[in-house]
C-alpha positions in Angstrom: 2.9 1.7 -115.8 0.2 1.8 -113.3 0.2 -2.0 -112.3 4.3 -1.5 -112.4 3.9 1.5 -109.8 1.8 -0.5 -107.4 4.3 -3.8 -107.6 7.3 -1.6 -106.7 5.4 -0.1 -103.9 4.2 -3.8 -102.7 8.3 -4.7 -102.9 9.4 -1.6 -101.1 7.2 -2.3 -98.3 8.3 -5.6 -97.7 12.4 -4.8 -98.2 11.6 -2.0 -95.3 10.2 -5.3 -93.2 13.0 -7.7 -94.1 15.6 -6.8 -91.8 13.6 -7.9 -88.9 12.4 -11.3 -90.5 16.5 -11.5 -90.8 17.6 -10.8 -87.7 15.1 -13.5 -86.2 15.8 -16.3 -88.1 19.6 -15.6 -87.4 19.4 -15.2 -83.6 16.3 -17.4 -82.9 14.8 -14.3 -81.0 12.5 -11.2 -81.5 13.0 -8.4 -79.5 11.0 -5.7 -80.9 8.0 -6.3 -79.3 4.6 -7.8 -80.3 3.2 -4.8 -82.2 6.3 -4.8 -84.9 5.6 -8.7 -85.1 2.0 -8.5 -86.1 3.3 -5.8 -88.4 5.9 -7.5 -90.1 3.9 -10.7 -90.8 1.4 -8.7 -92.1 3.9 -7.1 -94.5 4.7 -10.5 -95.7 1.6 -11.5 -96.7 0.6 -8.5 -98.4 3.9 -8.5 -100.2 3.4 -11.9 -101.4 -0.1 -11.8 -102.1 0.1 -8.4 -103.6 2.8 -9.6 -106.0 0.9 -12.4 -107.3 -2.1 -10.0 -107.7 -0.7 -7.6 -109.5 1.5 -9.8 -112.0 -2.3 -11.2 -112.6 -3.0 -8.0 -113.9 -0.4 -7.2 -115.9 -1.0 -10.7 -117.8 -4.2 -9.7 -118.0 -3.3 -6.2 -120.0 -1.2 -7.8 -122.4 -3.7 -10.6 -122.8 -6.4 -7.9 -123.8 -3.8 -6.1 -126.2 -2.5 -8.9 -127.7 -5.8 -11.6 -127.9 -8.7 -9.1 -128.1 -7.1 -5.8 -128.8 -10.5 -4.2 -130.3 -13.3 -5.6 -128.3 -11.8 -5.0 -124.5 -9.7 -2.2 -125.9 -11.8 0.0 -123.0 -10.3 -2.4 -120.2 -7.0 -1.0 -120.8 -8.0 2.6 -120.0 -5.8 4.1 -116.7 -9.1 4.6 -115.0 -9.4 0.8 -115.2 -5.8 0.2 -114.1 -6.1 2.2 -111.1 -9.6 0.7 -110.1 -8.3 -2.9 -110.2 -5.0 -1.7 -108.3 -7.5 -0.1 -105.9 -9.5 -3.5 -105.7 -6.5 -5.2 -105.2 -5.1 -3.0 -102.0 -8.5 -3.6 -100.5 -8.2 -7.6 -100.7 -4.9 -7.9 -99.3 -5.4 -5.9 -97.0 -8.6 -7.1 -95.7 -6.9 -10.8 -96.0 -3.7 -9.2 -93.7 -6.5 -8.4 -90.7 -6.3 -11.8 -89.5 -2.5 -12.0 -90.1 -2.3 -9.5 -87.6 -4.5 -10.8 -85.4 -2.9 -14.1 -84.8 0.7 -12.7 -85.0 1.8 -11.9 -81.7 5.2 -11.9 -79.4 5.2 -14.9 -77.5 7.9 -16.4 -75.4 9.6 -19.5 -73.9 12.2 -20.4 -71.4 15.3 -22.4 -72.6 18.1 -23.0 -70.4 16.6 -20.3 -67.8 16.6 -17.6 -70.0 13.3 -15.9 -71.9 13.4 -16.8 -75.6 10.4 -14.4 -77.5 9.5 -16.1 -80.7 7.5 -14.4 -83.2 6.3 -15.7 -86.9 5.4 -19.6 -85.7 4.2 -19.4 -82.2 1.2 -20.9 -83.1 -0.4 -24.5 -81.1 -2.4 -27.1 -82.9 -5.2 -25.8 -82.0 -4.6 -22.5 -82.9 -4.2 -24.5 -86.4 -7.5 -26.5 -86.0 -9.5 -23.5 -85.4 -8.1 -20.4 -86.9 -4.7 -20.6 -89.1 -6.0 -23.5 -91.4 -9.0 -21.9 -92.8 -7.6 -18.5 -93.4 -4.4 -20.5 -95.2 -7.1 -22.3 -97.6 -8.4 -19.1 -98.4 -5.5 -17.2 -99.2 -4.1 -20.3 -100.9 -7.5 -20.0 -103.3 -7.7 -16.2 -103.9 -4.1 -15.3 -103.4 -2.3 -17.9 -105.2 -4.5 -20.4 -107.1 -6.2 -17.9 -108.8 -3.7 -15.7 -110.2 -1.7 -18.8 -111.5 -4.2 -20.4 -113.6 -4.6 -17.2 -114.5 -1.1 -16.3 -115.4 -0.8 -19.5 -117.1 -3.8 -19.5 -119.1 -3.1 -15.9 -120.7 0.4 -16.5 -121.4 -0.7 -20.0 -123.1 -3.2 -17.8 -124.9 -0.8 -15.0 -125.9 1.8 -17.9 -127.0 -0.5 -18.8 -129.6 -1.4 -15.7 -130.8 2.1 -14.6 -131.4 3.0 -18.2 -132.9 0.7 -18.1 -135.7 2.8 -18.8 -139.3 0.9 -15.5 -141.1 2.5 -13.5 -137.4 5.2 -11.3 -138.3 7.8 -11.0 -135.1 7.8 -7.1 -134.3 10.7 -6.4 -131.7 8.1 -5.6 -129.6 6.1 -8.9 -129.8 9.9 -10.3 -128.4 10.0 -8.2 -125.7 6.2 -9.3 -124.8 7.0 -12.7 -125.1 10.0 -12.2 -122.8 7.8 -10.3 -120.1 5.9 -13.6 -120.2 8.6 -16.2 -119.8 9.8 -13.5 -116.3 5.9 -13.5 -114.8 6.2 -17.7 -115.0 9.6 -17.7 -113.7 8.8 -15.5 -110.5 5.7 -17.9 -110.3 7.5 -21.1 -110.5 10.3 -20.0 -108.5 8.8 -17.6 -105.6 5.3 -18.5 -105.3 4.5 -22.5 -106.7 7.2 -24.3 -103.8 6.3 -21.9 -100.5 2.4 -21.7 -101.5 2.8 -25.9 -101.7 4.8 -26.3 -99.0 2.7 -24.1 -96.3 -0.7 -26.1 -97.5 1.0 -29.2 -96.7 2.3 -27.7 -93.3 -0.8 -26.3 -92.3 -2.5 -29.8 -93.2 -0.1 -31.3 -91.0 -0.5 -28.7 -87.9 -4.5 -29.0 -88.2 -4.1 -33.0 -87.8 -5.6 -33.6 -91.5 -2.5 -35.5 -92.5 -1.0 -37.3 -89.6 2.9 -37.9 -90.0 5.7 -38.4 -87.2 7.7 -35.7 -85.9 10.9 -36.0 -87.9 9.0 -35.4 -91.2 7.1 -32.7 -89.2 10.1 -30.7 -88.3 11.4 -31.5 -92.1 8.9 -30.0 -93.8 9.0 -27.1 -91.5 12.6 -26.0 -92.4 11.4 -27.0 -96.2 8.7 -23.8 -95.4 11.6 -21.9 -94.2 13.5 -22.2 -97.2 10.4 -21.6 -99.5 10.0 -18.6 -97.8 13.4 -17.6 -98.8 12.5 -18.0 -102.4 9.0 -16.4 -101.7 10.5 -13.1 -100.4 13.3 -13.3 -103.6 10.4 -11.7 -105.6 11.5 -8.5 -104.6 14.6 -9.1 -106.5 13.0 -10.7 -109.4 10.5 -7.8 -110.1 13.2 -5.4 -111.4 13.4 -8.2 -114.6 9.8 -6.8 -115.2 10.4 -3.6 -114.9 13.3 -4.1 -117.3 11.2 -6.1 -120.1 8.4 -3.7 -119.9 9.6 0.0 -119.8 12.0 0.9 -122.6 12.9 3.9 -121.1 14.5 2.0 -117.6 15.8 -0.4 -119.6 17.7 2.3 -121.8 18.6 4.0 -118.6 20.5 0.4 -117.0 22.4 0.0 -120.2 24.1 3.5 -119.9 24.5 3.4 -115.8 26.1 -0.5 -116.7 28.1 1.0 -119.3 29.4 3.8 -116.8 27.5 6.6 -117.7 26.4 8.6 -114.7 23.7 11.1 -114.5 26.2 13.9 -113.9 28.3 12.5 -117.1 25.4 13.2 -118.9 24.1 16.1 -117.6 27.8 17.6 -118.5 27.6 16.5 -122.1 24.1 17.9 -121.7 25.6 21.0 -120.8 28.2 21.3 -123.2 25.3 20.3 -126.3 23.8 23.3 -125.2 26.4 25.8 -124.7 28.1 24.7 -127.7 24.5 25.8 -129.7 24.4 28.7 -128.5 27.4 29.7 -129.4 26.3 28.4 -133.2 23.4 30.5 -132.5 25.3 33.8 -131.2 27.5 33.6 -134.3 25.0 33.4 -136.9 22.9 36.5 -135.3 25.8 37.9 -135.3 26.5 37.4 -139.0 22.5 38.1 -139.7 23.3 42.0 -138.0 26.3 42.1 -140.3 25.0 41.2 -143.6 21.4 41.1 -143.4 20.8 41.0 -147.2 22.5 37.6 -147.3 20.3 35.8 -145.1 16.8 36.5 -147.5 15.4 32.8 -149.1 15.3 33.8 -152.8 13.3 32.0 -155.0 14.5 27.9 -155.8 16.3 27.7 -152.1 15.1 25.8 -149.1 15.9 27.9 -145.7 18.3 25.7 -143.5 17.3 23.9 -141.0 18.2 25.3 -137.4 20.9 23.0 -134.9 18.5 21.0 -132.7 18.9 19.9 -129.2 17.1 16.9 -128.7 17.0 16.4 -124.2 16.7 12.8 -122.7 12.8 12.6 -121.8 11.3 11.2 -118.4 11.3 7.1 -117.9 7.9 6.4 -119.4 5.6 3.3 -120.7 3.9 2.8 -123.2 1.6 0.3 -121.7 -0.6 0.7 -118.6 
């Protein structure tokens, strides 16, 4: 639940950045000044980073429950979860420095009028001396890493759950399916923008030397990645939904029409229809007390229970 708090607050942080990044890319022009650009690229990294992070560690929890649930048991303790979500902040945000840094307003003039571009107003240069490194590095720590890690432990867990003396428990299923969601959002969000910006940058820093057509191709290839990057946002809820049973019983009564105030009405009436039960039988307990003793042989009946829909909760760190 920790690591699941901490990835919804990486998404929500982004979603409140996105509408700029939109209205950019449709008009070919920022207007909101250089301060909300270095802020919104920033945003993006962290986001995207921060996502790949913290699906790391929730591979990593199941790995430990699943593959070595009695000798790393003390790894999955919510002091743990909250130092490594801690940890994590820290890096990406120490890695968005730069990214703010470098992102600033610049402008242009086409056709006599001043065009301010933000996101990709960077020279060759710029690229040579700066941008490449600090790509490499993020690609390493920010992407490499939590992927072979990812991999690894789901390969790992897919083995432990396919052994022939395995019996599959509904919640091995559901494990199994949280696994099959991390690689998705990895193969579909992170693997083709995370490829496509190391051969970009490679290009822009001169290391591979192509002509300008395949240049300008493989920069609206980057565009398009980024697209699919920033759909991790809408892919997250999937592991939400695999991994809490409580917000996944809640979607199938909102899906099936059942509001909150529906319920809370037939909540209402379960209660004021007991105590109604319960007004009666005092009543009847008043009127013929020597009825209601337990003689000897007879089991006292059991009183009408109430049972109220609990908070969303997980199980699992």
């Amino acid at each position: 639940m920790i690591y699941m708090l901490n990835l919804a607050i990486s998404d929500l942080s982004f979603t409140l950045s996105l509408p700029l990044r939109l209205y950019y890319y449709s008009n070919h022009h920022w207007p909101f000044g250089s301060i909300l650009c270095q802020v919104s690229g920033s945003v993006f990294q962290i986001n995207m980073y921060g996502s790949c992070l913290f699906l790391m560690c929730i591979n990593l929890d199941r790995y430990v429950a699943i593959v070595h649930p009695l000798r790393w048991r003390h790894l999955r303790r919510p002091k743990v979860a909250k130092l490594l979500c801690f940890l994590v902040w820290v890096v990406i945000f120490l890695g968005s420095i730069p990214t703010v840094l470098v992102h600033k307003q610049n402008h242009c003039k086409v056709k006599n009028q001043t065009i301010y571009l933000c996101f990709e107003s960077f020279s060759d240069n710029m690229w040579q001396n700066n941008l490449f490194p600090l790509v490499i590095l993020g690609e390493i720590l920010g992407f490499l890493l939590p992927l072979s890690c990812v991999t690894y432990c789901s390969i790992r867990i897919f083995q432990e759950l396919c052994q022939p003396s395995q019996t599959k428990t509904l919640r091995q299923q559901k494990t199994v399916r949280l696994l099959v969601v991390n690689l998705v959002i990895f193969i579909i969000c992170f693997v083709p923008y995370n490829t496509t910006l190391a051969i970009y940058g490679m290009i822009k820093a001169r290391v591979m030397k192509v002509e300008e057509t395949t240049k300008a191709s493989v920069r609206q290839v980057l565009i398009i990645t980024m697209m699919l990057a920033s759909m991790n946002c809408t892919l997250d809820p999937l592991i939400y939904y695999f991994s809490t049973e409580g917000f996944r019983n809640t979607f199938k009564k909102l899906r099936r029409g059942q509001a909150w105030d529906s319920e809370m009405g037939t909540l209402k009436h379960q209660i004021v229809e007991s105590k109604s039960v319960r007004d009666h039988v005092v009543s009847k307990v008043k009127l013929f007390p020597s009825a209601n003793f337990i003689r000897p042989n007879e089991s006292p009946s059991l009183p009408t229970a109430v049972f109220l829909n609990g908070p969303i909760e997980d199980s699992e760190i």
